[in-house]
C-alpha positions as CSV (number, residue, x, y, z in Angstrom):
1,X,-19.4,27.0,53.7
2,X,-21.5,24.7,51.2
3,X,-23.7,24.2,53.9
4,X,-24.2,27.3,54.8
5,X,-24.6,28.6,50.8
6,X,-27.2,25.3,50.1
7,X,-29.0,26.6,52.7
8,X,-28.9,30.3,51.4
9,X,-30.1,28.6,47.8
10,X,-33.2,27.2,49.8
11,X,-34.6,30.6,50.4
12,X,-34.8,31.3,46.7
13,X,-37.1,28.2,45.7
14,X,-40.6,28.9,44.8
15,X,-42.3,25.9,43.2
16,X,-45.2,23.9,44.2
17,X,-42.8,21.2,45.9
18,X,-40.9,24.2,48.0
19,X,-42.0,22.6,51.5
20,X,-41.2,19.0,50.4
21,X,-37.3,19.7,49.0
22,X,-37.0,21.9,52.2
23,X,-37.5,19.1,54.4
24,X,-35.7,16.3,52.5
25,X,-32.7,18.9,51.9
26,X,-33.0,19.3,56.3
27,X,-32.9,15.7,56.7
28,X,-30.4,14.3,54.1
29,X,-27.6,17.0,55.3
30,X,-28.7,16.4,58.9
31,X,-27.7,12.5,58.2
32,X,-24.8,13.5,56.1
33,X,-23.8,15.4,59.2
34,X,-23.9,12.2,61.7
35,X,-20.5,11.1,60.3
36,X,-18.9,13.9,61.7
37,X,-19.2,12.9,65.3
38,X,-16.6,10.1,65.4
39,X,-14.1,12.8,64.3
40,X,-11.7,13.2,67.5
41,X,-11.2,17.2,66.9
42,X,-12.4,19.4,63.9
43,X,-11.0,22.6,63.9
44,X,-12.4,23.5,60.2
45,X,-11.6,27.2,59.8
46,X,-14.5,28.3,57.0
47,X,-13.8,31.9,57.1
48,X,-12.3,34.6,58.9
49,X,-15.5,35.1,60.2
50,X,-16.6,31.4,60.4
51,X,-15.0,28.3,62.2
52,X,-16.4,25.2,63.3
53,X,-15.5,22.6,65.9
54,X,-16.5,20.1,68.1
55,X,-18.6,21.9,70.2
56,X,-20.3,24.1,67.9
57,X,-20.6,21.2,65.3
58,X,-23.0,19.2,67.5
59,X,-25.0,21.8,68.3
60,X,-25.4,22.3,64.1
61,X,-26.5,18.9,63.6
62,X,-29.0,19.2,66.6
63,X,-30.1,22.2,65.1
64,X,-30.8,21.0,61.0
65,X,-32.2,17.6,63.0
66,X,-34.9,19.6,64.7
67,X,-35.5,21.8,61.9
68,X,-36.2,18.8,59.6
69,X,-38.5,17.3,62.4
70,X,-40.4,21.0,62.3
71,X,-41.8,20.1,59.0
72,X,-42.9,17.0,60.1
73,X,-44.8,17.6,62.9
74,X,-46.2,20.3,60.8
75,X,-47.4,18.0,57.7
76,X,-51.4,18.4,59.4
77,X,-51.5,22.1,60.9
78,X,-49.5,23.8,58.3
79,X,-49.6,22.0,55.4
80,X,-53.1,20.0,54.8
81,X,-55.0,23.2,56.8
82,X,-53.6,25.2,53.6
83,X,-52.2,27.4,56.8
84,X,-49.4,29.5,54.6
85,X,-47.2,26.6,54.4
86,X,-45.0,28.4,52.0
87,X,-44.1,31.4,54.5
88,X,-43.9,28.8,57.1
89,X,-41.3,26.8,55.4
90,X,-39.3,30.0,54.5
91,X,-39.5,31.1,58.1
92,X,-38.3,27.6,59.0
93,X,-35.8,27.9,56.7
94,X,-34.4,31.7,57.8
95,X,-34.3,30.9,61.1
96,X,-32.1,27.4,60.7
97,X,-30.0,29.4,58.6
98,X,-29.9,32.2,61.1
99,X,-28.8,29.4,64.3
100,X,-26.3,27.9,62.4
101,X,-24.5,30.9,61.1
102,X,-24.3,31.5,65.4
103,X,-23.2,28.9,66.4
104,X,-20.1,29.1,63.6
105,X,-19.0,32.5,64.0
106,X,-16.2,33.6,65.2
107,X,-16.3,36.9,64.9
108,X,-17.8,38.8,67.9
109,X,-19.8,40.9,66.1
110,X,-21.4,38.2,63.4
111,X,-21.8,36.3,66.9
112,X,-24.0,39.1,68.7
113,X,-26.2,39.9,65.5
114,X,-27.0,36.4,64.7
115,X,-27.8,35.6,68.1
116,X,-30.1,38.7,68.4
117,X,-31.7,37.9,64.6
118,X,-32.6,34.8,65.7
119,X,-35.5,36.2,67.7
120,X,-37.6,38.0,64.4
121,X,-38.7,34.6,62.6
122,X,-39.2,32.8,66.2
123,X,-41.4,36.4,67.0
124,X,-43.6,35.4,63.6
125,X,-43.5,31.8,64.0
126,X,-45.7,32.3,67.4
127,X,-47.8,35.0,66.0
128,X,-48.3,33.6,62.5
129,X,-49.3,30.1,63.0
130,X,-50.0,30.1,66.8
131,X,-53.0,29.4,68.5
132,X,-54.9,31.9,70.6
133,X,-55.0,35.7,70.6
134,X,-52.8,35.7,73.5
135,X,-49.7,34.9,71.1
136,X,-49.7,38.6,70.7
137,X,-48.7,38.8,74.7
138,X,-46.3,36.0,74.3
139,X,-44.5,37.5,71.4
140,X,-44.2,41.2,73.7
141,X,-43.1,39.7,76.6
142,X,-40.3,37.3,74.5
143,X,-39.4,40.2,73.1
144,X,-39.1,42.3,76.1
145,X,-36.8,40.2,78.1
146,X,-34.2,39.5,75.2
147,X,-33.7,42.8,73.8
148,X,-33.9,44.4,77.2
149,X,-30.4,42.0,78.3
150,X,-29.2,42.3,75.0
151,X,-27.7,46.2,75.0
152,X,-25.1,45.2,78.0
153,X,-24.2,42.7,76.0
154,X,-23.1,44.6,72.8
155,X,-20.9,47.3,75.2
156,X,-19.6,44.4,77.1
157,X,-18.6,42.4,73.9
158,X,-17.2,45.9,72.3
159,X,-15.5,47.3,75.6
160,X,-13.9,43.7,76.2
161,X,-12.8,43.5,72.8
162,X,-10.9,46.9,72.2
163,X,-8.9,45.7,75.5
164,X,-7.6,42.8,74.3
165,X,-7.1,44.0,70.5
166,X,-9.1,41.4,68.8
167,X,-13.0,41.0,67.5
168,X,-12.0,37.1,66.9
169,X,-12.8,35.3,69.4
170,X,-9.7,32.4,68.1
171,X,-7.6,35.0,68.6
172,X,-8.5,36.9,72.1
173,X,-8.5,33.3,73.6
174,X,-4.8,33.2,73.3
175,X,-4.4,36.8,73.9
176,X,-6.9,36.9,76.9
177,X,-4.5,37.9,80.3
178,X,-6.3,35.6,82.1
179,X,-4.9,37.2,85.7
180,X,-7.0,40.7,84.3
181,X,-10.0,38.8,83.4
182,X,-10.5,36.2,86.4
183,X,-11.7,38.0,88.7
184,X,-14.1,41.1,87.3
185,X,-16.9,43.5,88.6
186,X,-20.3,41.9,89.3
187,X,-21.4,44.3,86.6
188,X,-19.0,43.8,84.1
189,X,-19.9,39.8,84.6
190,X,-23.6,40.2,84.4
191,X,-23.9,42.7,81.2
192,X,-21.4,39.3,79.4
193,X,-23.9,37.1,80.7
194,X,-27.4,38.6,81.1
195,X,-28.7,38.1,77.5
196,X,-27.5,34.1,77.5
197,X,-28.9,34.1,80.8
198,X,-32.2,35.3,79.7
199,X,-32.2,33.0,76.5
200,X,-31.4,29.6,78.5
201,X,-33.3,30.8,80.4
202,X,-32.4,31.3,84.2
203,X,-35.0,30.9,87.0
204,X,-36.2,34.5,87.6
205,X,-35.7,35.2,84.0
206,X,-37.6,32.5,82.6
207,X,-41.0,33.9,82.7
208,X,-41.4,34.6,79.2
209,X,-40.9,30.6,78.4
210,X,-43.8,29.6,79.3
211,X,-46.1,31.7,77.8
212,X,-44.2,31.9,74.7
213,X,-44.0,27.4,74.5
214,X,-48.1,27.7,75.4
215,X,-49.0,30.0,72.6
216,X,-46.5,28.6,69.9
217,X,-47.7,26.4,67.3
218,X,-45.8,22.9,67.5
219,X,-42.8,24.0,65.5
220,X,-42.3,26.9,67.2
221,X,-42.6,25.2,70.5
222,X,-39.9,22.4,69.2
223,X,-37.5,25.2,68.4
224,X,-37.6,26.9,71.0
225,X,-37.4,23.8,73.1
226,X,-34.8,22.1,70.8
227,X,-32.6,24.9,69.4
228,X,-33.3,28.4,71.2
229,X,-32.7,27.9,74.4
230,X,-28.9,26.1,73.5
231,X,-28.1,29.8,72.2
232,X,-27.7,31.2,75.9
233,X,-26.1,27.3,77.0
234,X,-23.7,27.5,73.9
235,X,-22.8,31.5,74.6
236,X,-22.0,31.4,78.2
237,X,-19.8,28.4,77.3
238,X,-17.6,30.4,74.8
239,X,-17.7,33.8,76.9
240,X,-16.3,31.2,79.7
241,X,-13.8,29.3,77.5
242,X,-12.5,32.4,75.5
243,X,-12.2,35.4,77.9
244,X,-12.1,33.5,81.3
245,X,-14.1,35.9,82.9
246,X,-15.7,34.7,86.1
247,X,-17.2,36.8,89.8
248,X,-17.1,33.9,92.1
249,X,-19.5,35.9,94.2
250,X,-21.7,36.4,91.6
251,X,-21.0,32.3,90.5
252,X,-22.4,31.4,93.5
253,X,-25.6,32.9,93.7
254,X,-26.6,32.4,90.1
255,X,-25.9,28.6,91.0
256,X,-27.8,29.0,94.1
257,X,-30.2,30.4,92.4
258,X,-30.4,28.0,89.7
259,X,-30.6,24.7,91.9
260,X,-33.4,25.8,94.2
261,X,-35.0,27.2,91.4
262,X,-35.0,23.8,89.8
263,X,-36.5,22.7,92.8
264,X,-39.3,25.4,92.4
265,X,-40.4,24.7,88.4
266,X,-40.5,20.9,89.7
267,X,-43.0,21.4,92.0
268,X,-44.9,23.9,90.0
269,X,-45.2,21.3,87.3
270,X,-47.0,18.9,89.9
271,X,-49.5,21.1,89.6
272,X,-49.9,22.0,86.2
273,X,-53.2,21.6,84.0
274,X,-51.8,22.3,80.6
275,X,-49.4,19.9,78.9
276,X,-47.6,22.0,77.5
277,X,-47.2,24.3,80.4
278,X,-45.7,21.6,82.7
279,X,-42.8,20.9,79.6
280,X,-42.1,24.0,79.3
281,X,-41.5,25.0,83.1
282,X,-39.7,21.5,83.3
283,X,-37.5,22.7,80.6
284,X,-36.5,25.9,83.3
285,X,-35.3,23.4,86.1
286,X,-33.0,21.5,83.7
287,X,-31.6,24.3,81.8
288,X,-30.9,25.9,85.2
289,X,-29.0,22.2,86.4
290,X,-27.5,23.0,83.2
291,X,-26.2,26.4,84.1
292,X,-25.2,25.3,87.4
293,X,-22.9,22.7,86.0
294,X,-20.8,25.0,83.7
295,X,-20.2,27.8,86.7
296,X,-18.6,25.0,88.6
297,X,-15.7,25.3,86.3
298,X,-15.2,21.4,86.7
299,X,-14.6,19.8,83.3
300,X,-17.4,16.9,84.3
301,X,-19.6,20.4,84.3
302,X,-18.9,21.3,81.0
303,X,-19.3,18.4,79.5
304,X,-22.5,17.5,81.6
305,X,-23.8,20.6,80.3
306,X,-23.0,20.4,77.2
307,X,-25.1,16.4,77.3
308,X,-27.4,18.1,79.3
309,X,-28.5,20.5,75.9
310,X,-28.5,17.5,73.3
311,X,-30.7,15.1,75.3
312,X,-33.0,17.8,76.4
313,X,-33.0,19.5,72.9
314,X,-34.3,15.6,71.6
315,X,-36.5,14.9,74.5
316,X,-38.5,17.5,75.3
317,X,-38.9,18.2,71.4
318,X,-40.4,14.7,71.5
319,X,-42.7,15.5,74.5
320,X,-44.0,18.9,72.7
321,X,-44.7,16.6,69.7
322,X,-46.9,14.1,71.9
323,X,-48.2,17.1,73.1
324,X,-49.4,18.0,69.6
325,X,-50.8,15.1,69.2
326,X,-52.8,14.8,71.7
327,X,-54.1,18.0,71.6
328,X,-54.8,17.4,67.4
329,X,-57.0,14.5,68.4
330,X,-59.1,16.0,71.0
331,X,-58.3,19.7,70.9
332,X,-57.6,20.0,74.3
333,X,-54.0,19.6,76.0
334,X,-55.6,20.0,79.7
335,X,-54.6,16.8,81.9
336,X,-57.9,16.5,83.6
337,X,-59.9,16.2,80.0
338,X,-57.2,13.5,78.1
339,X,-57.8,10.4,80.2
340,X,-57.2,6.6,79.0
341,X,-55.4,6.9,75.9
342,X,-53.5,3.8,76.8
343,X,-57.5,2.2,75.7
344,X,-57.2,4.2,72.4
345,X,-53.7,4.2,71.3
346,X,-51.2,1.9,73.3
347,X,-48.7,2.7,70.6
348,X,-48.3,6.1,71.9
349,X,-49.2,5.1,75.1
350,X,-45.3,3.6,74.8
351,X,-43.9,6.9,73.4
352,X,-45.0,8.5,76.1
353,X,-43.9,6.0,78.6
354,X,-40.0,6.2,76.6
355,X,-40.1,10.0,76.7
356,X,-41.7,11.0,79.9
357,X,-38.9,8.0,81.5
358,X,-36.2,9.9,79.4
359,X,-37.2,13.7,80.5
360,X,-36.6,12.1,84.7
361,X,-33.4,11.2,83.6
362,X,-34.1,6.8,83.6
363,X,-31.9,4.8,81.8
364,X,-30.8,3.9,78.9
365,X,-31.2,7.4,77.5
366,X,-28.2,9.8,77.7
367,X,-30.3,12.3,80.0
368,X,-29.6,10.0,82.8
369,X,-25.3,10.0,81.9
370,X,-25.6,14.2,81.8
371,X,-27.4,14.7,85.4
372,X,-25.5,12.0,86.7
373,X,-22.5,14.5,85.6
374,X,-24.0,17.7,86.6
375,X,-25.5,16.1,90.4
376,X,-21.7,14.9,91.1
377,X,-20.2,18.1,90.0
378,X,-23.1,20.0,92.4
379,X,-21.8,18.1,95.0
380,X,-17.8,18.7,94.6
381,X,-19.1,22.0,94.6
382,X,-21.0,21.8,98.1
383,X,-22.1,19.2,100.4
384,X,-25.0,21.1,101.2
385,X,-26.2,20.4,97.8
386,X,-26.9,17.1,97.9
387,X,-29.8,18.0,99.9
388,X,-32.0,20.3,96.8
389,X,-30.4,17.3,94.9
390,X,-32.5,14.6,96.4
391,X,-36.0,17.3,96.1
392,X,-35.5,17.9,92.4
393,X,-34.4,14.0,91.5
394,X,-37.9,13.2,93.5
395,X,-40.3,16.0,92.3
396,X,-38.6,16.0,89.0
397,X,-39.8,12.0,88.7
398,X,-43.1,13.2,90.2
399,X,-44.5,15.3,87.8
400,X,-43.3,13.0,84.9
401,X,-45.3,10.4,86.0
402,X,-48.2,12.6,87.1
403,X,-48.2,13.9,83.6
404,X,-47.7,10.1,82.4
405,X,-50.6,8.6,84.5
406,X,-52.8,11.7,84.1
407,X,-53.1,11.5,80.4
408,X,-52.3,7.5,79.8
409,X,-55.1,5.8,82.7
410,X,-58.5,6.5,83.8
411,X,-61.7,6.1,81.7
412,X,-61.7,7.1,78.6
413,X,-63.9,11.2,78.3
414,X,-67.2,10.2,76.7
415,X,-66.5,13.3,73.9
416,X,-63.4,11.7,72.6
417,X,-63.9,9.7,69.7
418,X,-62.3,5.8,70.4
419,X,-61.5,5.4,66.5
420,X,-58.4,7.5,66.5
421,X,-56.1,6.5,63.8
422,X,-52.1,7.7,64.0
423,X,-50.3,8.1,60.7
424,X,-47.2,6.8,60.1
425,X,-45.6,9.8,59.7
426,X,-46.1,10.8,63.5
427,X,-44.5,7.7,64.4
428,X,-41.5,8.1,61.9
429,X,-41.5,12.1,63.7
430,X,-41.1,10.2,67.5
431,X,-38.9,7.8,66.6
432,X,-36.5,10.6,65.1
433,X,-36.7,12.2,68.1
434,X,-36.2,9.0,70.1
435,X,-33.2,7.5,68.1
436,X,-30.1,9.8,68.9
437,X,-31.2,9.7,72.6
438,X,-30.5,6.5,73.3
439,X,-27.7,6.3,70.5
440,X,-25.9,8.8,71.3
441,X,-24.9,6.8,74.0
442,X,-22.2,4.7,71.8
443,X,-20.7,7.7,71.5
444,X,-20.3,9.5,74.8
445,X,-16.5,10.0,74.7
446,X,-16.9,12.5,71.8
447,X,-17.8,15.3,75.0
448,X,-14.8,14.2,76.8
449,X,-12.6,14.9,73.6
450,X,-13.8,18.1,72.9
451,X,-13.1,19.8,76.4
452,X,-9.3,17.3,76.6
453,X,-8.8,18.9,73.5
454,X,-9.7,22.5,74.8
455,X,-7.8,22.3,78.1
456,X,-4.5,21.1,76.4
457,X,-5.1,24.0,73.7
458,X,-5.7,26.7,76.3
């Protein structure tokens, strides 16, 4: 609740220094928060309408980490430019606020309107501070595609609740008749999953992504990357755990779907001119592994998926970042134009190296531990997976190094300008992305306590 309140008390400061005790407030809580993941279960009930535990608790200190790291990569386009850095920083602010009251509520209701809120500060975070006119397009189509899978949702939510007697969703998972809910209409299951669906988002549904990541500034880009797209992983989760309801019909396809899809976005990264483009679609395939994982129903899924979020949320924050970068320095983020930087820069030569390695899924970092997880539970699944498993491992390490070699080798464009100096708060900025991805590591039997703790509960 003090979080929550300090972060109200944010919203209210107008002084000079506003964007500077905004971001060292994000960061010092964020660390504060750290401690909190050697604790074997929560279970802290705030409120009748707020609870947090092990699940939702990560997810709160990946979101106040990114949200700290959004004024950082900000400090030059926001802040120096003179670029309202005031309404940005509120905005940044709001919508923090606005992700972490969703991921602790735990009253339907509170749950639905938060996680439908959180789509007005990300709407003027990409037309406020984005780049191009087409931002306006971006914005429409976002806005299209959530609100249009959001109304099934609300009946779903209501109809599902008056049945069992109970908006709480502590409650209805102990009052849930599991034999009623197991087995449901393919409607019924789509209108409780469509608008988490559409916010991971699923292949088929994930057009607005793209466009959306392409027209963002950086921040907006490294929310949506880092935070937004773990609403839809974190709410089919607790529609799973808490009202068992499942179609294995409709399971099947959607993993189907999901897989070769993954196999799709791969290979339409290969050929990708834009660097920001070819995260963003690569962002599709391993949300949709994601996805596929948790509809297994295995508990190696769940917790896969759940790894899956946090390394991706770090990583391809990170990427977006040396995106930014790049495209600060020579304002262009076309692959064919940023040749040889490993001549200009080899510092960030070697961040790109570390996170293009980590977003294939190499060791030592944790993204390698989660598709490990999700690729075994594809296959208990179906032998014939293994198959789409081998394409996506291979084009998935394709366009990470065609990206990596594209942009780090070849001669150096005769506009660019050789004397390019990096500050050292963009290296701070990637090595705060870069730290809780190999880390995190040491502490990998947190995931495996959180879903023990669940399955004994239940």
């Amino acid at each position: 609740m003090g979080l929550v309140l300090s972060m109200s008390g944010l919203l209210f400061i107008s002084s000079m220094m506003s964007w500077e005790i905004r971001f060292w407030w994000m960061m010092i809580v964020c660390f504060n928060c750290l401690k909190f993941l050697n604790i074997e279960v929560w279970g802290l009930s705030i409120s009748e309408i707020m609870y947090c535990d092990s699940m939702s608790g990560m997810l709160v200190v990946l979101s106040l980490w990114i949200s700290g790291l959004m004024f950082l990569a900000s400090l030059y386009s926001v802040k120096f430019m003179k670029n309202k850095s005031l309404m940005f920083s509120y905005t940044v602010v709001v919508l923090s606020l606005v992700v972490v009251l969703y991921f602790l509520s735990v009253h339907v209701m509170y749950f639905y309107i938060f996680f439908e809120i959180s789509l007005i500060p990300t709407l003027m975070l990409v037309i406020g501070w984005g780049y191009q006119p087409e931002r306006l397009q971006a914005g429409v189509y976002m806005m299209l595609y959530t609100i249009s899978a959001s109304l099934p949702l609300l009946v779903a939510l209501i109809l599902i609740s008056s049945m069992i007697g109970s908006y709480n969703m502590l409650l209805a998972c102990y009052l849930s008749n599991v034999s009623l809910l197991y087995k449901v209409n393919v409607l019924w299951f789509l209108g409780m999953m469509g608008a988490f669906l559409v916010k991971l988002p699923m292949f088929s549904v994930h057009l607005w992504l793209p466009k959306a990541h392409v027209e963002a500034p950086i921040a907006g880009s490294m929310i949506l990357a880092g935070v937004l797209l773990k609403l839809g992983g974190y709410g089919l989760l607790r529609m799973l755990y808490v009202y068992f309801v499942n179609s294995l019909m409709i399971s099947s396809v959607i993993i189907i779907l999901s897989i070769w899809g993954g196999v799709v976005t791969a290979s339409i990264c290969v050929g990708q001119s834009d660097i920001k483009s070819l995260i963003a679609y690569s962002s599709v395939g391993h949300m949709g592994l994601m996805l596929s994982g948790c509809l297994t129903k295995f508990m190696w899924g769940w917790e896969g998926g759940m790894l899956m979020m946090i390394s991706h949320g770090f990583c391809s924050s990170g990427l977006f970042c040396l995106a930014n970068l790049m495209y600060e320095k020579f304002k262009s983020r076309s692959l064919f134009l940023c040749g040889g930087m490993i001549n200009v820069s080899p510092v960030i030569c070697l961040w790109w190296f570390l996170f293009c390695i980590g977003n294939m899924g190499a060791p030592p970092f944790i993204n390698l531990v989660s598709e490990v997880m999700l690729f075994c539970c594809m296959y208990m699944y179906s032998k014939w997976f293994i198959v789409t498993i081998i394409m996506m491992v291979f084009v998935g390490g394709l366009y990470n190094l065609v990206m990596f070699v594209s942009t780090q080798h070849g001669s150096i464009m005769s506009f660019s300008n050789s004397w390019i100096v990096n500050c050292s708060s963009e290296y701070l900025l990637l090595l705060l992305h870069f730290y809780p991805m190999l880390f995190f590591m040491l502490n990998i039997g947190y995931l495996n306590k959180i879903f023990l703790f669940y399955k004994v509960s239940g």
